[in-house]
C-alpha positions in Angstrom: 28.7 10.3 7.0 28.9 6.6 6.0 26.2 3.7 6.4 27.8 1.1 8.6 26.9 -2.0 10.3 25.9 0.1 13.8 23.4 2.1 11.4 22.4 -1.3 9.7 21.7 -2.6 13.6 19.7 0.8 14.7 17.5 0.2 11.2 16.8 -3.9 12.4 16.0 -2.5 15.6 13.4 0.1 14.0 11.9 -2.4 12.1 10.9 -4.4 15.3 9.5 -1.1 16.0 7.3 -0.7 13.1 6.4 -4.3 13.5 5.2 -4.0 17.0 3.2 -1.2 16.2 1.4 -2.6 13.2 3.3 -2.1 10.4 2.5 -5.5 8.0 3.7 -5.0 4.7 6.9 -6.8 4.7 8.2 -4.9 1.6 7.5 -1.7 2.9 9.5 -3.3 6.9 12.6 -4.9 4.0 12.7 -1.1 2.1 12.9 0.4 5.8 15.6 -1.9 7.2 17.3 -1.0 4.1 17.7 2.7 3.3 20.4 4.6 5.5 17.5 7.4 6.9 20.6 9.2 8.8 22.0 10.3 5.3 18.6 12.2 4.8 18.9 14.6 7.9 21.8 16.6 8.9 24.5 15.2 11.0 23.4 16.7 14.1 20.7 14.6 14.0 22.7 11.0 12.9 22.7 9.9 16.8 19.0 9.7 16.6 17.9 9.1 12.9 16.7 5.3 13.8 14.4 6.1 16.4 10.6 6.6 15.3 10.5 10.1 15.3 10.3 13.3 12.8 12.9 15.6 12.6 13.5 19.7 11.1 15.2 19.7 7.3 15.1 23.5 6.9 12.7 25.3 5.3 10.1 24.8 7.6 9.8 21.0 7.2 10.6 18.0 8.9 11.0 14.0 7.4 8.4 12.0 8.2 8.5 9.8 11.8 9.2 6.5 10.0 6.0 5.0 11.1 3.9 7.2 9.6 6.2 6.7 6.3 5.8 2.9 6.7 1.9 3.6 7.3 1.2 5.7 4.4 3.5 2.9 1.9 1.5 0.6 3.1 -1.8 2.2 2.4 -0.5 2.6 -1.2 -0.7 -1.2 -2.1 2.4 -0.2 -4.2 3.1 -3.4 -7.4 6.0 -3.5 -8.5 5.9 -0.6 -12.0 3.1 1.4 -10.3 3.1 5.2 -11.2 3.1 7.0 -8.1 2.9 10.7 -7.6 4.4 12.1 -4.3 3.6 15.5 -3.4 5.8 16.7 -0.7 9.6 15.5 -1.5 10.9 16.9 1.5 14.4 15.2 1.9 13.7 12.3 0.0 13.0 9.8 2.7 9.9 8.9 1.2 10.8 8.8 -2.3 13.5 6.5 -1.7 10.7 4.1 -0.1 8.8 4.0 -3.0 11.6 3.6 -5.3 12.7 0.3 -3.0 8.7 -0.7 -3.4 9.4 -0.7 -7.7 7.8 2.0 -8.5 7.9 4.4 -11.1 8.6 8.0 -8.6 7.3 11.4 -10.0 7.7 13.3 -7.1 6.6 17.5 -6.4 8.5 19.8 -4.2 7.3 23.3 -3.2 10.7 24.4 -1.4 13.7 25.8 -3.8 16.1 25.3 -1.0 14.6 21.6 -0.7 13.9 20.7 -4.1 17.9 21.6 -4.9 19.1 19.8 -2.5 17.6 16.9 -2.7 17.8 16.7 -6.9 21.3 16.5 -5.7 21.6 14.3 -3.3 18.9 11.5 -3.6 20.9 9.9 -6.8 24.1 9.6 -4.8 22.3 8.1 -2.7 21.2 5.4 -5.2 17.6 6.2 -6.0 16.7 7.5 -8.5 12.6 8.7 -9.4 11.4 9.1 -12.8 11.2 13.1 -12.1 11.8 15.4 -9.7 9.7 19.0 -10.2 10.1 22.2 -8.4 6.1 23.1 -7.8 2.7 23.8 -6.6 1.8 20.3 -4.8 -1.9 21.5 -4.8 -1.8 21.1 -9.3 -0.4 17.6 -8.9 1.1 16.8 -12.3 -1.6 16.5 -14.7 0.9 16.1 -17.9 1.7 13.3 -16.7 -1.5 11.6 -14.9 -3.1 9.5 -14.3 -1.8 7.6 -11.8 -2.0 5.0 -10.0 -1.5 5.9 -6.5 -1.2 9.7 -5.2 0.7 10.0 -1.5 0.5 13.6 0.3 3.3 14.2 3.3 1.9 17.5 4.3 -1.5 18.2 5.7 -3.8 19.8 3.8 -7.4 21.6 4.8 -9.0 20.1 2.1 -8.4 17.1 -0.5 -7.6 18.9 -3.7 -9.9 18.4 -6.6 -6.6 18.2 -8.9 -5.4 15.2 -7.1 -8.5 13.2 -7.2 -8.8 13.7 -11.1 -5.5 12.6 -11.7 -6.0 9.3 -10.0 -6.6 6.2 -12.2 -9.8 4.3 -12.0 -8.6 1.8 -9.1 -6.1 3.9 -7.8 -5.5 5.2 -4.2 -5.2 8.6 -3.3 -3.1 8.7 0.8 -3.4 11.8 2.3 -3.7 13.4 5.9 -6.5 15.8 6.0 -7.3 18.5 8.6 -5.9 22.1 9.6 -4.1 22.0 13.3 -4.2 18.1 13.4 -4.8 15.6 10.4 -6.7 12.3 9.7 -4.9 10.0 7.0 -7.4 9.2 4.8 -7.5 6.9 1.9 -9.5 7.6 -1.2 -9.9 4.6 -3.7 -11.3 5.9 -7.5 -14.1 3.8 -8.0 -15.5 5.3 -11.7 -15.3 9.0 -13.3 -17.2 10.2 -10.2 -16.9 8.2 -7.0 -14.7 7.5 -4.5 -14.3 5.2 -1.6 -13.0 7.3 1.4 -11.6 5.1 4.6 -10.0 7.6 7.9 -7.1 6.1 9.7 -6.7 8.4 12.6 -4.9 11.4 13.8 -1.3 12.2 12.8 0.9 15.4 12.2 1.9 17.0 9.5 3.4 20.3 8.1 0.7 22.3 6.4 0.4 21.5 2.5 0.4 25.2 1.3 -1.5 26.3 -2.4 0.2 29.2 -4.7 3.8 29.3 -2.5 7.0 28.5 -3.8 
């Protein structure tokens, strides 16, 4: 597949979208309208990649509907050299996101099939995160912590303890919480031991699984 000027139209169009629906952050709407989302799914799907909507990757997972990627960016408050930590690669939708947004990507994938693929593919692509590690989501990355943001794309029971110690003084930790359905929640470090915790409503996400690679 190739990125052409009908694909650069459908991604305009999207952004109008986003816009309508609440989406502010202009770099987050600019790294939208930019990045070729129908190169992340499988050609089956490249028809419908610009409409707001998730779709299946294998293994059990989908990419993100774009609003809910522009919605959790934007919750990040990402400057430009931030140290991120995405847990969930999935097909690299996201990551690519947060690379356009400047910052420095360490990104966790639980799936083999996944992770492989999208080690391969994201660099063609252009984008390229700091690191890319086959693991347990649920142990964030503590040899490289802290950080200053953390975003979850799967839904997870509970906020995992790991995470929030990893997260800088200052720092904002996005994830949806919840078993069947989830509330994003945002979670801003405020010393050692507090944290500010804002909900932002219901969304839907694959389950964030613990111990299963």
């Amino acid at each position: 597949m190739k990125d052409t000027n009908k694909h650069q139209g459908l991604r305009n169009q999207l952004v109008k979208v986003l816009e309508e629906k609440g989406i502010t952050d202009k770099n987050v709407l600019v790294a939208i309208g930019k990045i070729p989302r129908h190169l992340f799914l499988a050609e089956i799907f490249e028809n419908f990649a610009y409409q707001d909507m998730a779709f299946p990757i294998g293994s059990e997972q989908t990419i993100s509907q774009p609003y809910t990627v522009a919605f959790q960016s934007q919750l990040l408050e990402i400057k430009k050299g931030d140290k991120i930590l995405e847990i969930g690669t999935g097909s690299g939708y996201q990551t690519a996101v947060l690379c356009l947004l400047g910052a420095v990507v360490y990104t966790v994938e639980r799936q083999n099939k996944l992770f492989k693929n999208t080690l391969r593919e994201l660099p063609k692509l252009g984008y390229h995160p700091k690191k890319m590690v086959f693991g347990d989501g649920y142990k964030g990355l503590p040899e490289a912590a802290p950080f200053d943001s953390i975003i979850v794309t799967a839904g997870a029971p509970v906020i995992p303890q790991a995470l929030m110690a990893q997260l800088k003084i200052g720092g904002r930790l996005v994830i949806p919480v919840g078993e069947k359905d989830q509330i994003m929640t945002l979670l801003i470090r405020k010393n050692e031991t507090q944290f500010e915790k804002h909900e932002f409503g219901d969304f839907k996400f694959v389950p964030l699984l613990e111990n299963k690679n």
